[in-house]
C-alpha positions as CSV (number, residue, x, y, z in Angstrom):
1,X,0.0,0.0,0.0
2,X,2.3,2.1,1.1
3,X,4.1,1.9,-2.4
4,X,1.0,2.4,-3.9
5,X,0.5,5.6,-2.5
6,X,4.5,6.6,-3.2
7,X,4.0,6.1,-6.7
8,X,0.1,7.7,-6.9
9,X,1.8,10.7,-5.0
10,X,4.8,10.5,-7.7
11,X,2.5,10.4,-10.0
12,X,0.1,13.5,-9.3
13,X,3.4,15.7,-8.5
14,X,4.9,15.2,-12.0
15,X,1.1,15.9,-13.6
16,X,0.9,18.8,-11.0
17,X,4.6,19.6,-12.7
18,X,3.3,19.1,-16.7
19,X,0.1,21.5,-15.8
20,X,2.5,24.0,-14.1
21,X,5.3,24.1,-17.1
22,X,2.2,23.9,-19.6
23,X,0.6,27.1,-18.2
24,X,4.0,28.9,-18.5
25,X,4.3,27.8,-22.3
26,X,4.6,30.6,-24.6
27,X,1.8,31.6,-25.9
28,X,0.9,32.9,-30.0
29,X,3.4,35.5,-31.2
30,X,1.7,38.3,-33.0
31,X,3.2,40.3,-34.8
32,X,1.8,43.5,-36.4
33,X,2.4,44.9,-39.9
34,X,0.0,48.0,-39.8
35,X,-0.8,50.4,-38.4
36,X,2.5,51.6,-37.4
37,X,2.3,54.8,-35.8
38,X,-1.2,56.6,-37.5
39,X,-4.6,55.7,-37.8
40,X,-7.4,57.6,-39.5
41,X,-10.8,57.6,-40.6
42,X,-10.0,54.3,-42.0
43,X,-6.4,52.6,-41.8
44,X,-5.5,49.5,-42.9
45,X,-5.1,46.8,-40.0
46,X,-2.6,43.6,-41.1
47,X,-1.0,41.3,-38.0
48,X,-0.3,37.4,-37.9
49,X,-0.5,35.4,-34.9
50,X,2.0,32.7,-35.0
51,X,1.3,29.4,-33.3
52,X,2.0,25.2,-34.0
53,X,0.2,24.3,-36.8
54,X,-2.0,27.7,-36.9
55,X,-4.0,26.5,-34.1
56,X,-5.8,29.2,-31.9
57,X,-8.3,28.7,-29.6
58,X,-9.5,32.3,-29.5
59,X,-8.5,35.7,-30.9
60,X,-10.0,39.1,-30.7
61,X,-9.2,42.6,-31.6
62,X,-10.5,46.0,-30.2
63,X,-9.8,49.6,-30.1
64,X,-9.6,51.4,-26.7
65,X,-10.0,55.2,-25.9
66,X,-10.5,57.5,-22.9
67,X,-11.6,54.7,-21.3
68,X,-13.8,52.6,-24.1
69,X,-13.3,50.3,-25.9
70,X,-14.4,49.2,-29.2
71,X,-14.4,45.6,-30.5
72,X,-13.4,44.8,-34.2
73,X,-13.7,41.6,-34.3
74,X,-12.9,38.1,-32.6
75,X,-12.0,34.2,-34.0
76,X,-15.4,32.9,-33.5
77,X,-17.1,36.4,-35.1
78,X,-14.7,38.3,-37.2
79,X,-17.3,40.7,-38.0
80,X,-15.1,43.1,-40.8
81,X,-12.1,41.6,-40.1
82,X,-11.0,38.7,-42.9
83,X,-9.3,36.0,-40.9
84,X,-6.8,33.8,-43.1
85,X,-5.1,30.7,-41.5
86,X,-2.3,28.6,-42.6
87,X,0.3,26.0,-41.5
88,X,1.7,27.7,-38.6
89,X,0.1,31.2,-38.9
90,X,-2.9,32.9,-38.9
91,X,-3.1,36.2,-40.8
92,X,-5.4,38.8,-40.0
93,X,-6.4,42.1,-42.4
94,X,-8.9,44.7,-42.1
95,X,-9.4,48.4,-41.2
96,X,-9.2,50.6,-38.2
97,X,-10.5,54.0,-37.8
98,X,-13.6,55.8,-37.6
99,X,-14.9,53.8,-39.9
100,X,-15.5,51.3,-37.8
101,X,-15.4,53.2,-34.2
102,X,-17.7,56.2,-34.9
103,X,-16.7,57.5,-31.6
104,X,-13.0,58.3,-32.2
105,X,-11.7,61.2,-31.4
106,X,-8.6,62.9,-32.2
107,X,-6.0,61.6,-30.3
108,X,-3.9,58.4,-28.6
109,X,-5.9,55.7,-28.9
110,X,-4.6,51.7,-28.2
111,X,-5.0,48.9,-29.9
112,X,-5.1,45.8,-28.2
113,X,-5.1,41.9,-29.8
114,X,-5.4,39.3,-27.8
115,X,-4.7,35.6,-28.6
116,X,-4.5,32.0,-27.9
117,X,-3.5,28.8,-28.5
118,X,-4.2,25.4,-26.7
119,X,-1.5,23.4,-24.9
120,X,-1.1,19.7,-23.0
121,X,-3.4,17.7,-26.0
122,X,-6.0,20.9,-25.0
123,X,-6.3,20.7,-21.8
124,X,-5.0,24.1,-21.3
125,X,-4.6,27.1,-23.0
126,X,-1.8,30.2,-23.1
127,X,-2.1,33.6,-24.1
128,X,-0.5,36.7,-25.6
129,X,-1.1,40.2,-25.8
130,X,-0.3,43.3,-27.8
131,X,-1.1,46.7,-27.2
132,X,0.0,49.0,-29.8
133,X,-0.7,53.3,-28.9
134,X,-1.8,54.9,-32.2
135,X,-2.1,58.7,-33.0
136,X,-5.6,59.1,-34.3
137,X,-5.8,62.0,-37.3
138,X,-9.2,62.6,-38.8
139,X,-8.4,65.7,-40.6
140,X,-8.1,64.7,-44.2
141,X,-4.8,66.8,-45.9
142,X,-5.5,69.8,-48.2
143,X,-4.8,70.8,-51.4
144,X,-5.0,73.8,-53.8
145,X,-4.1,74.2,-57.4
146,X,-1.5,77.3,-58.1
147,X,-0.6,77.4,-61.6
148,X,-3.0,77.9,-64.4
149,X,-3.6,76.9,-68.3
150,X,-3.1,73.6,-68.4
151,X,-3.4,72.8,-72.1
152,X,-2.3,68.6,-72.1
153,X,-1.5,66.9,-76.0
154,X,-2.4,63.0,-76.0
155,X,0.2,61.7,-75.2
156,X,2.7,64.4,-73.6
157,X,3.2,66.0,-70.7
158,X,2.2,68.7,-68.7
159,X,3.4,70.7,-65.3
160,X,0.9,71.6,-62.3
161,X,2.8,73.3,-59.6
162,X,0.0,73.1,-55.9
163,X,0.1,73.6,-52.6
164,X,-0.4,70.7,-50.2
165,X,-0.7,70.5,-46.1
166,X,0.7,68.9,-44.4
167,X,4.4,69.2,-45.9
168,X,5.4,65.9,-45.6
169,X,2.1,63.6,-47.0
170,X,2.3,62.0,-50.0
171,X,0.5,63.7,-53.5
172,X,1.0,64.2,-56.6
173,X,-1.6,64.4,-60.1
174,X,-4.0,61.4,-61.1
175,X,-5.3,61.2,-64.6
176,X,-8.0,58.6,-64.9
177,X,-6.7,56.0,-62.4
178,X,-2.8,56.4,-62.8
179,X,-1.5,58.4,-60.0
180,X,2.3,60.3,-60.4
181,X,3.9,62.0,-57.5
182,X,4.8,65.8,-56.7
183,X,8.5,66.6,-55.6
184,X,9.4,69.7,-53.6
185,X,9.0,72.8,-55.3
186,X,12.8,73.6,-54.5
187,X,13.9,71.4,-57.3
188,X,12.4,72.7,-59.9
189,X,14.5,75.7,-59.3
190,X,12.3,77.8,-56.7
191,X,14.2,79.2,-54.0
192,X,13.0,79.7,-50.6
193,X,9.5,77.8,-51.3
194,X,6.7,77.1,-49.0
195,X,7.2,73.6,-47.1
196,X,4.4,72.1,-49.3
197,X,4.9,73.5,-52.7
198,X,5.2,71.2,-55.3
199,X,5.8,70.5,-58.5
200,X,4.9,67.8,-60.5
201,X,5.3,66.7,-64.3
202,X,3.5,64.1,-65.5
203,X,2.3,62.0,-68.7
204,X,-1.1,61.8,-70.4
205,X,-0.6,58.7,-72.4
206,X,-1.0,58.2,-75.5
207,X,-3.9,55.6,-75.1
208,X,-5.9,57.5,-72.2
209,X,-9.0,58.8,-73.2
210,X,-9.0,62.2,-73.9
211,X,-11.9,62.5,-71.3
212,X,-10.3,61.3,-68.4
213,X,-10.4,63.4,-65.3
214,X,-6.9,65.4,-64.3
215,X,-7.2,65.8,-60.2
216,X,-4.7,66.1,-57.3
217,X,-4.6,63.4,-54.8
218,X,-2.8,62.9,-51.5
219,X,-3.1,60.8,-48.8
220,X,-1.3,60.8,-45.7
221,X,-0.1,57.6,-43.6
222,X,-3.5,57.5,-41.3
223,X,-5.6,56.8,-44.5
224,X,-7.2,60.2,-44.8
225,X,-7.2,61.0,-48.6
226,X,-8.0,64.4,-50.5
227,X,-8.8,65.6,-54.2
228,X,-8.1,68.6,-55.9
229,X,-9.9,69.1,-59.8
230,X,-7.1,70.5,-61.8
231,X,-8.6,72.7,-64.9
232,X,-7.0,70.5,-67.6
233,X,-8.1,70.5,-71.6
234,X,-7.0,68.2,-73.7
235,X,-6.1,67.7,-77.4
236,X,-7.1,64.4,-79.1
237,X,-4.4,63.5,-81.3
238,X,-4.5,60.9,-84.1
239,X,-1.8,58.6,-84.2
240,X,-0.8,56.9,-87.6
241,X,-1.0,52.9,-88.5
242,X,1.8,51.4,-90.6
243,X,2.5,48.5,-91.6
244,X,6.4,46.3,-91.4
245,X,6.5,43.0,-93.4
246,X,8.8,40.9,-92.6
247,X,11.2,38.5,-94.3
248,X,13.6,35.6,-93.7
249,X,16.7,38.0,-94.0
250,X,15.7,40.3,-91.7
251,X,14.3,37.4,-88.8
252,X,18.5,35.7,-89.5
253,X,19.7,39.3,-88.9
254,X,18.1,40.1,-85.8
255,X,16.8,37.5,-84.0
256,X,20.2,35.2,-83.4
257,X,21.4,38.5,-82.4
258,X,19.1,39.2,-79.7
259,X,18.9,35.5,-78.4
260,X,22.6,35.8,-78.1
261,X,22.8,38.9,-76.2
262,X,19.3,37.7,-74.0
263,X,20.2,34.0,-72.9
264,X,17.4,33.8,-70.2
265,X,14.5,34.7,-72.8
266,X,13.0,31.2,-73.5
267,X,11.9,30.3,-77.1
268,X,10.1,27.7,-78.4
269,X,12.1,26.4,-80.7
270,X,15.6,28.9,-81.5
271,X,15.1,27.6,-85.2
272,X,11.8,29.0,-85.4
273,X,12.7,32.4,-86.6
274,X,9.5,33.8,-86.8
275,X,8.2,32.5,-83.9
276,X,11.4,33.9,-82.2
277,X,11.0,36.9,-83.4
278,X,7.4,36.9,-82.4
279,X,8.5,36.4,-78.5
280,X,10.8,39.0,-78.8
281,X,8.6,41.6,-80.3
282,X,5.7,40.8,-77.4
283,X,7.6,38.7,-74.4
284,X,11.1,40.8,-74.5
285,X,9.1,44.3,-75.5
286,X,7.2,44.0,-72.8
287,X,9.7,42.9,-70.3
288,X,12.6,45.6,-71.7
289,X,9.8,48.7,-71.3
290,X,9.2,47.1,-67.7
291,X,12.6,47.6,-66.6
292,X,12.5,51.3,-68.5
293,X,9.8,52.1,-66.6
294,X,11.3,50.9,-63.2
295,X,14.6,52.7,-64.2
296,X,12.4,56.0,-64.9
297,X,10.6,55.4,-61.4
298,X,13.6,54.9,-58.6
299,X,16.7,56.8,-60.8
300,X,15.3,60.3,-61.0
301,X,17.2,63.2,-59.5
302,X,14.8,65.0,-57.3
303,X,15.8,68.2,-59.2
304,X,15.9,69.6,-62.8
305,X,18.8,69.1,-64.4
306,X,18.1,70.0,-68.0
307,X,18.3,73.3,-69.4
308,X,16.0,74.8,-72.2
309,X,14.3,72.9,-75.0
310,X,15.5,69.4,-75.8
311,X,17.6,69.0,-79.3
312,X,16.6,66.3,-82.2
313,X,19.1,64.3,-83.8
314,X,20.9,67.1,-86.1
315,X,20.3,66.3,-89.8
316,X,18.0,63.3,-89.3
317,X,14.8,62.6,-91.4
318,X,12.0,61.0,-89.0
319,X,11.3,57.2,-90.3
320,X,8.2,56.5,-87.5
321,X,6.8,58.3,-85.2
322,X,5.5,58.2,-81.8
323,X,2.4,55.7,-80.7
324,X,2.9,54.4,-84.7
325,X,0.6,51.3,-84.3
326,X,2.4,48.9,-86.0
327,X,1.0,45.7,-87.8
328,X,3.3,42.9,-88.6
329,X,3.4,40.8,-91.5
330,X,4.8,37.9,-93.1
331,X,4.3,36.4,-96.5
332,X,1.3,38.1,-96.5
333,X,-0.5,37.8,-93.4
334,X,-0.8,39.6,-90.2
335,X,1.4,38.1,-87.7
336,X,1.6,40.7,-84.7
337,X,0.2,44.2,-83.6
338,X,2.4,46.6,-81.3
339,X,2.7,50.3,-80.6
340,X,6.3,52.0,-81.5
341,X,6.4,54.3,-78.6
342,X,9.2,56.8,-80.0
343,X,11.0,58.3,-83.0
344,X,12.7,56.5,-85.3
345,X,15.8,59.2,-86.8
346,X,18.4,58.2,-89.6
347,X,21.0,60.4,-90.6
348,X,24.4,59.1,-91.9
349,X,25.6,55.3,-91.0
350,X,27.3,55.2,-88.0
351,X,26.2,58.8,-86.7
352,X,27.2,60.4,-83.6
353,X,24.4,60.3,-81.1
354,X,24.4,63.7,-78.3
355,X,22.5,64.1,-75.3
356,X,19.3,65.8,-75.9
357,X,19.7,67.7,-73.0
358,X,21.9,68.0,-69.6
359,X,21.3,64.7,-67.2
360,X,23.1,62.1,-65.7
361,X,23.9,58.4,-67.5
362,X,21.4,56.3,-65.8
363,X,21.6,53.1,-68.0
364,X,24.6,52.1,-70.7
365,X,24.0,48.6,-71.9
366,X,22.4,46.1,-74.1
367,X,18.3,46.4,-73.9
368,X,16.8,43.4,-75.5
369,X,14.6,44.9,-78.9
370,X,16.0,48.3,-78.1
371,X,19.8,46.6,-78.8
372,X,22.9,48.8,-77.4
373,X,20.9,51.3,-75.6
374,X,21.7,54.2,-73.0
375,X,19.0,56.1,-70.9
376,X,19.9,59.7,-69.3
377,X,18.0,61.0,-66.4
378,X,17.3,64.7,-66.5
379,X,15.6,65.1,-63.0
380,X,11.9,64.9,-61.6
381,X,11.1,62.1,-63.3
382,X,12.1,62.6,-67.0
383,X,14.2,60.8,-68.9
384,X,15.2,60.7,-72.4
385,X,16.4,57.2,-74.3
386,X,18.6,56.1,-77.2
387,X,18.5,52.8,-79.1
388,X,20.1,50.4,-81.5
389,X,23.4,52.4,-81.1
390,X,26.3,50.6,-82.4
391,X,28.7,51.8,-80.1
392,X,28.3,53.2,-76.3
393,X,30.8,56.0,-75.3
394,X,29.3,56.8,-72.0
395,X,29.1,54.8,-68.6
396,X,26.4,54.9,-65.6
397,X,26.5,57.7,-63.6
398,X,28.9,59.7,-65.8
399,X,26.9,63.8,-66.3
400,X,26.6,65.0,-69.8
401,X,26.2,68.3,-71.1
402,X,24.0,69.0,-74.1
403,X,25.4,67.3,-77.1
404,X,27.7,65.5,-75.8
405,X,28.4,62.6,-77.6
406,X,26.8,59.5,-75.9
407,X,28.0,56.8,-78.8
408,X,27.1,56.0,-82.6
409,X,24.0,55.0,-84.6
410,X,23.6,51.4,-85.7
411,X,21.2,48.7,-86.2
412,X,21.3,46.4,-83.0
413,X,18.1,44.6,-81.5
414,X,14.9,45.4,-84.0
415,X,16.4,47.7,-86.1
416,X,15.5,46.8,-89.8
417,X,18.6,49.7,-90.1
418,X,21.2,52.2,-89.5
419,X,19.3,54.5,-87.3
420,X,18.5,56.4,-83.5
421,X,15.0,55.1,-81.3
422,X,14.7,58.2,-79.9
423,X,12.1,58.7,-77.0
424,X,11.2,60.3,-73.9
425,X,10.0,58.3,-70.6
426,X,8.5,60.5,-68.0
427,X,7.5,58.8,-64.3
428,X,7.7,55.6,-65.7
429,X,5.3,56.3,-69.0
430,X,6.7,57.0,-72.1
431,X,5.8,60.1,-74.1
432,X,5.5,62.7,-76.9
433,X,9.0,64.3,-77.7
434,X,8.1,66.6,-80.2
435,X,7.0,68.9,-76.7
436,X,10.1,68.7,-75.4
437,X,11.5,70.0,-78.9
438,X,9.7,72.8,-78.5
439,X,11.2,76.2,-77.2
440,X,7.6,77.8,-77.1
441,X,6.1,74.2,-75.4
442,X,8.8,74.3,-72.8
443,X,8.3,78.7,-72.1
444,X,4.4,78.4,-71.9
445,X,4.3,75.1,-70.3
446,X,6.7,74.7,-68.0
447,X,8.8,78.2,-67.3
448,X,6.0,80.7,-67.0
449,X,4.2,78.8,-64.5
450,X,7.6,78.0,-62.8
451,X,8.5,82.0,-62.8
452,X,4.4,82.5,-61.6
453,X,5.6,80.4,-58.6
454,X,8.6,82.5,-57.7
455,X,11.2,80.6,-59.9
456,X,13.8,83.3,-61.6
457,X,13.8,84.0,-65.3
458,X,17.5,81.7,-65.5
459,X,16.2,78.6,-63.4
460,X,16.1,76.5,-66.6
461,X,18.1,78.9,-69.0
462,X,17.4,78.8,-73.0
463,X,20.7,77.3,-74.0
């Protein structure tokens, strides 16, 4: 007996000892994404609660505030919240605001997320909490339009210059539902300027209705969003068809080329000219514009850097123009569709290519269809690009002066011959450049409304 009772007594201390370490198990880790700091009238929430095999036994989420509190949802009844589990996780997204707590105020308000998991085969359960203090804003940023006559081609550019408070929010011009972003007014050469000025130049694409709304957006980190109409007219513009027919000589001239220079662009069959040439024209256009874009969108100077009206190839007769929709043939029947989205310029074989303008040497390499290739930046967003060059004389990050000589014409990637792609990319959309030619485009678009904002006559000097 007495052993009996030694060994029932062993026994219930060492399940006394499993229920003791099980209740100090740790319990779910959550971890929050958003918010971070700010919350609005309505805030995107994101957290996961991490736990063995995603397995939670309860969860809930509220929002506290002089002394109420608010509940947003639990496991069991989610309400707005849309609860995601997985193999080890369970993720959580939603919003958080006044949205869904009409009684915020403007303020420090908590957050609080509460979880748990089951231990010891269920028997009991551990928990975890998180309380996060958020600032609550509810005043929505403002914006006003300062510059005036905003007269937009299809497919150029155009310049508002606005107000916006706070300073520091994000903003910028949306046509339709593209948005581009504003940089401080400083860079465009205004000295002295009001925390929020900005400027912002932006593209109206080619293919964007002539309809669509121009407006100012910004929208600050608590959610709060605001809208400005910006008194924009635009002019249609028709843009011509062509049509290229293809043949065997050309498809052995360029496309061994461009497989050569692009080994991880997969092909059906590398025999297959035309159907080579066919993913190269679609595939590889679209993936060579992607990274243009991406170039145009994260290596911008925040300033201007070029200076007057941007120079055409000297002595060059224009072969295609810009937004040319293109139909592809061969042996008589239509094999592709695409949009040549520049200017094609031939002058002499082997021609010296210059800078358009003043800028910095952004990209210097080979660029799929676009062959030996090099893109300058000229600040806030613009950049200019020349292709099928036969020769580079420049490198990345090198500054060039107008005209200076940036390599020599050729007919690399899909050139049918000697000649300059020539066209302009500005935040990440490519666009007209027959503006940018223009001395009287670039005075009543960009510098009078630069000058109406307190920019001196010299800021962007006629070279």
């Amino acid at each position: 007996m007495r052993k009996l009772l030694a060994v029932l007594l062993v026994a219930l201390v060492g399940l006394g000892l499993v229920w003791f370490l099980a209740g100090r198990a740790a319990g779910p880790t959550i971890t929050l994404a958003s918010p971070s700091s700010v919350i609005g009238q309505k805030t995107p929430l994101k957290f996961d609660v991490y736990a063995p095999g995603g397995a939670l036994t309860d969860m809930s989420v509220r929002l506290e505030q002089g002394g109420q509190a608010t509940a947003l949802g639990t496991l069991a009844a989610p309400q707005a919240l849309k609860v995601a589990p997985g193999a080890d996780r369970v993720s959580v997204a939603g919003e958080i605001g006044r949205s869904v707590a009409p009684g915020l105020k403007t303020g420090t308000a908590t957050l609080v997320i509460e979880a748990t998991r089951p231990v010891l085969f269920g028997l009991r359960r551990v928990s975890s909490v998180v309380r996060k203090d958020l600032q609550v804003r509810l005043t929505p940023p403002t914006l006003a339009v300062l510059s005036q006559f905003h007269f937009i081609n299809q497919g150029g550019a155009e310049v508002v210059v606005y107000q916006v408070n706070p300073a520091d929010v994000p903003s910028g011009v949306r046509v339709g539902d593209r948005e581009f972003v504003g940089l401080p007014a400083a860079g465009a050469g205004i000295p002295n300027a009001a925390p929020g000025l900005r400027v912002v130049f932006f593209p109206f694409l080619f293919n964007e209705s002539p309809a669509a709304p121009v407006s100012l957006w910004a929208r600050d980190e608590a959610g709060n969003q605001a809208r400005a109409s910006v008194d924009a007219k635009v002019t249609p513009k028709q843009f011509r068809k062509s049509t290229i027919p293809l043949d065997d000589a050309f498809l052995q001239k360029v496309v061994p080329a461009i497989l050569q220079n692009t080994p991880d662009l997969q092909v059906a069959d590398a025999n297959d000219l035309l159907g080579s040439y066919l993913t190269i024209n679609r595939e590889l256009r679209k993936r060579n514009n992607d990274t243009i874009r991406q170039i145009s969108l994260t290596r911008s100077a925040k300033e201007i850097l070029w200076r007057g009206p941007f120079r055409q190839m000297m002595n060059s007769a224009v072969e295609a123009g810009f937004a040319d929709e293109r139909t592809y043939t061969y042996q008589g029947k239509d094999v592709d569709k695409q949009v040549h989205l520049g200017f094609d310029l031939a002058s002499l074989q082997n021609a010296p290519i210059h800078a358009a303008n003043r800028g910095v040497v952004v990209f210097a390499g080979f660029l799929g269809i676009y062959g030996n290739c090099v893109i300058v930046d000229h600040g806030m967003g613009l950049q200019s690009l020349y292709g099928h060059l036969s020769s580079i004389g420049v490198q990345e990050g090198q500054t060039v002066e107008m005209n200076a000589e940036l390599g020599r014409s050729g007919q690399t990637g899909l050139a049918g011959g000697d000649h300059l792609h020539f066209t302009m990319v500005l935040q990440g959309e490519f666009v007209n450049p027959v503006d940018w030619w223009s001395s009287q485009w670039i005075e009543d678009r960009v510098m009078r409304k630069l000058r109406a904002a307190g920019a001196p006559a010299v800021a962007v000097p006629t070279p």
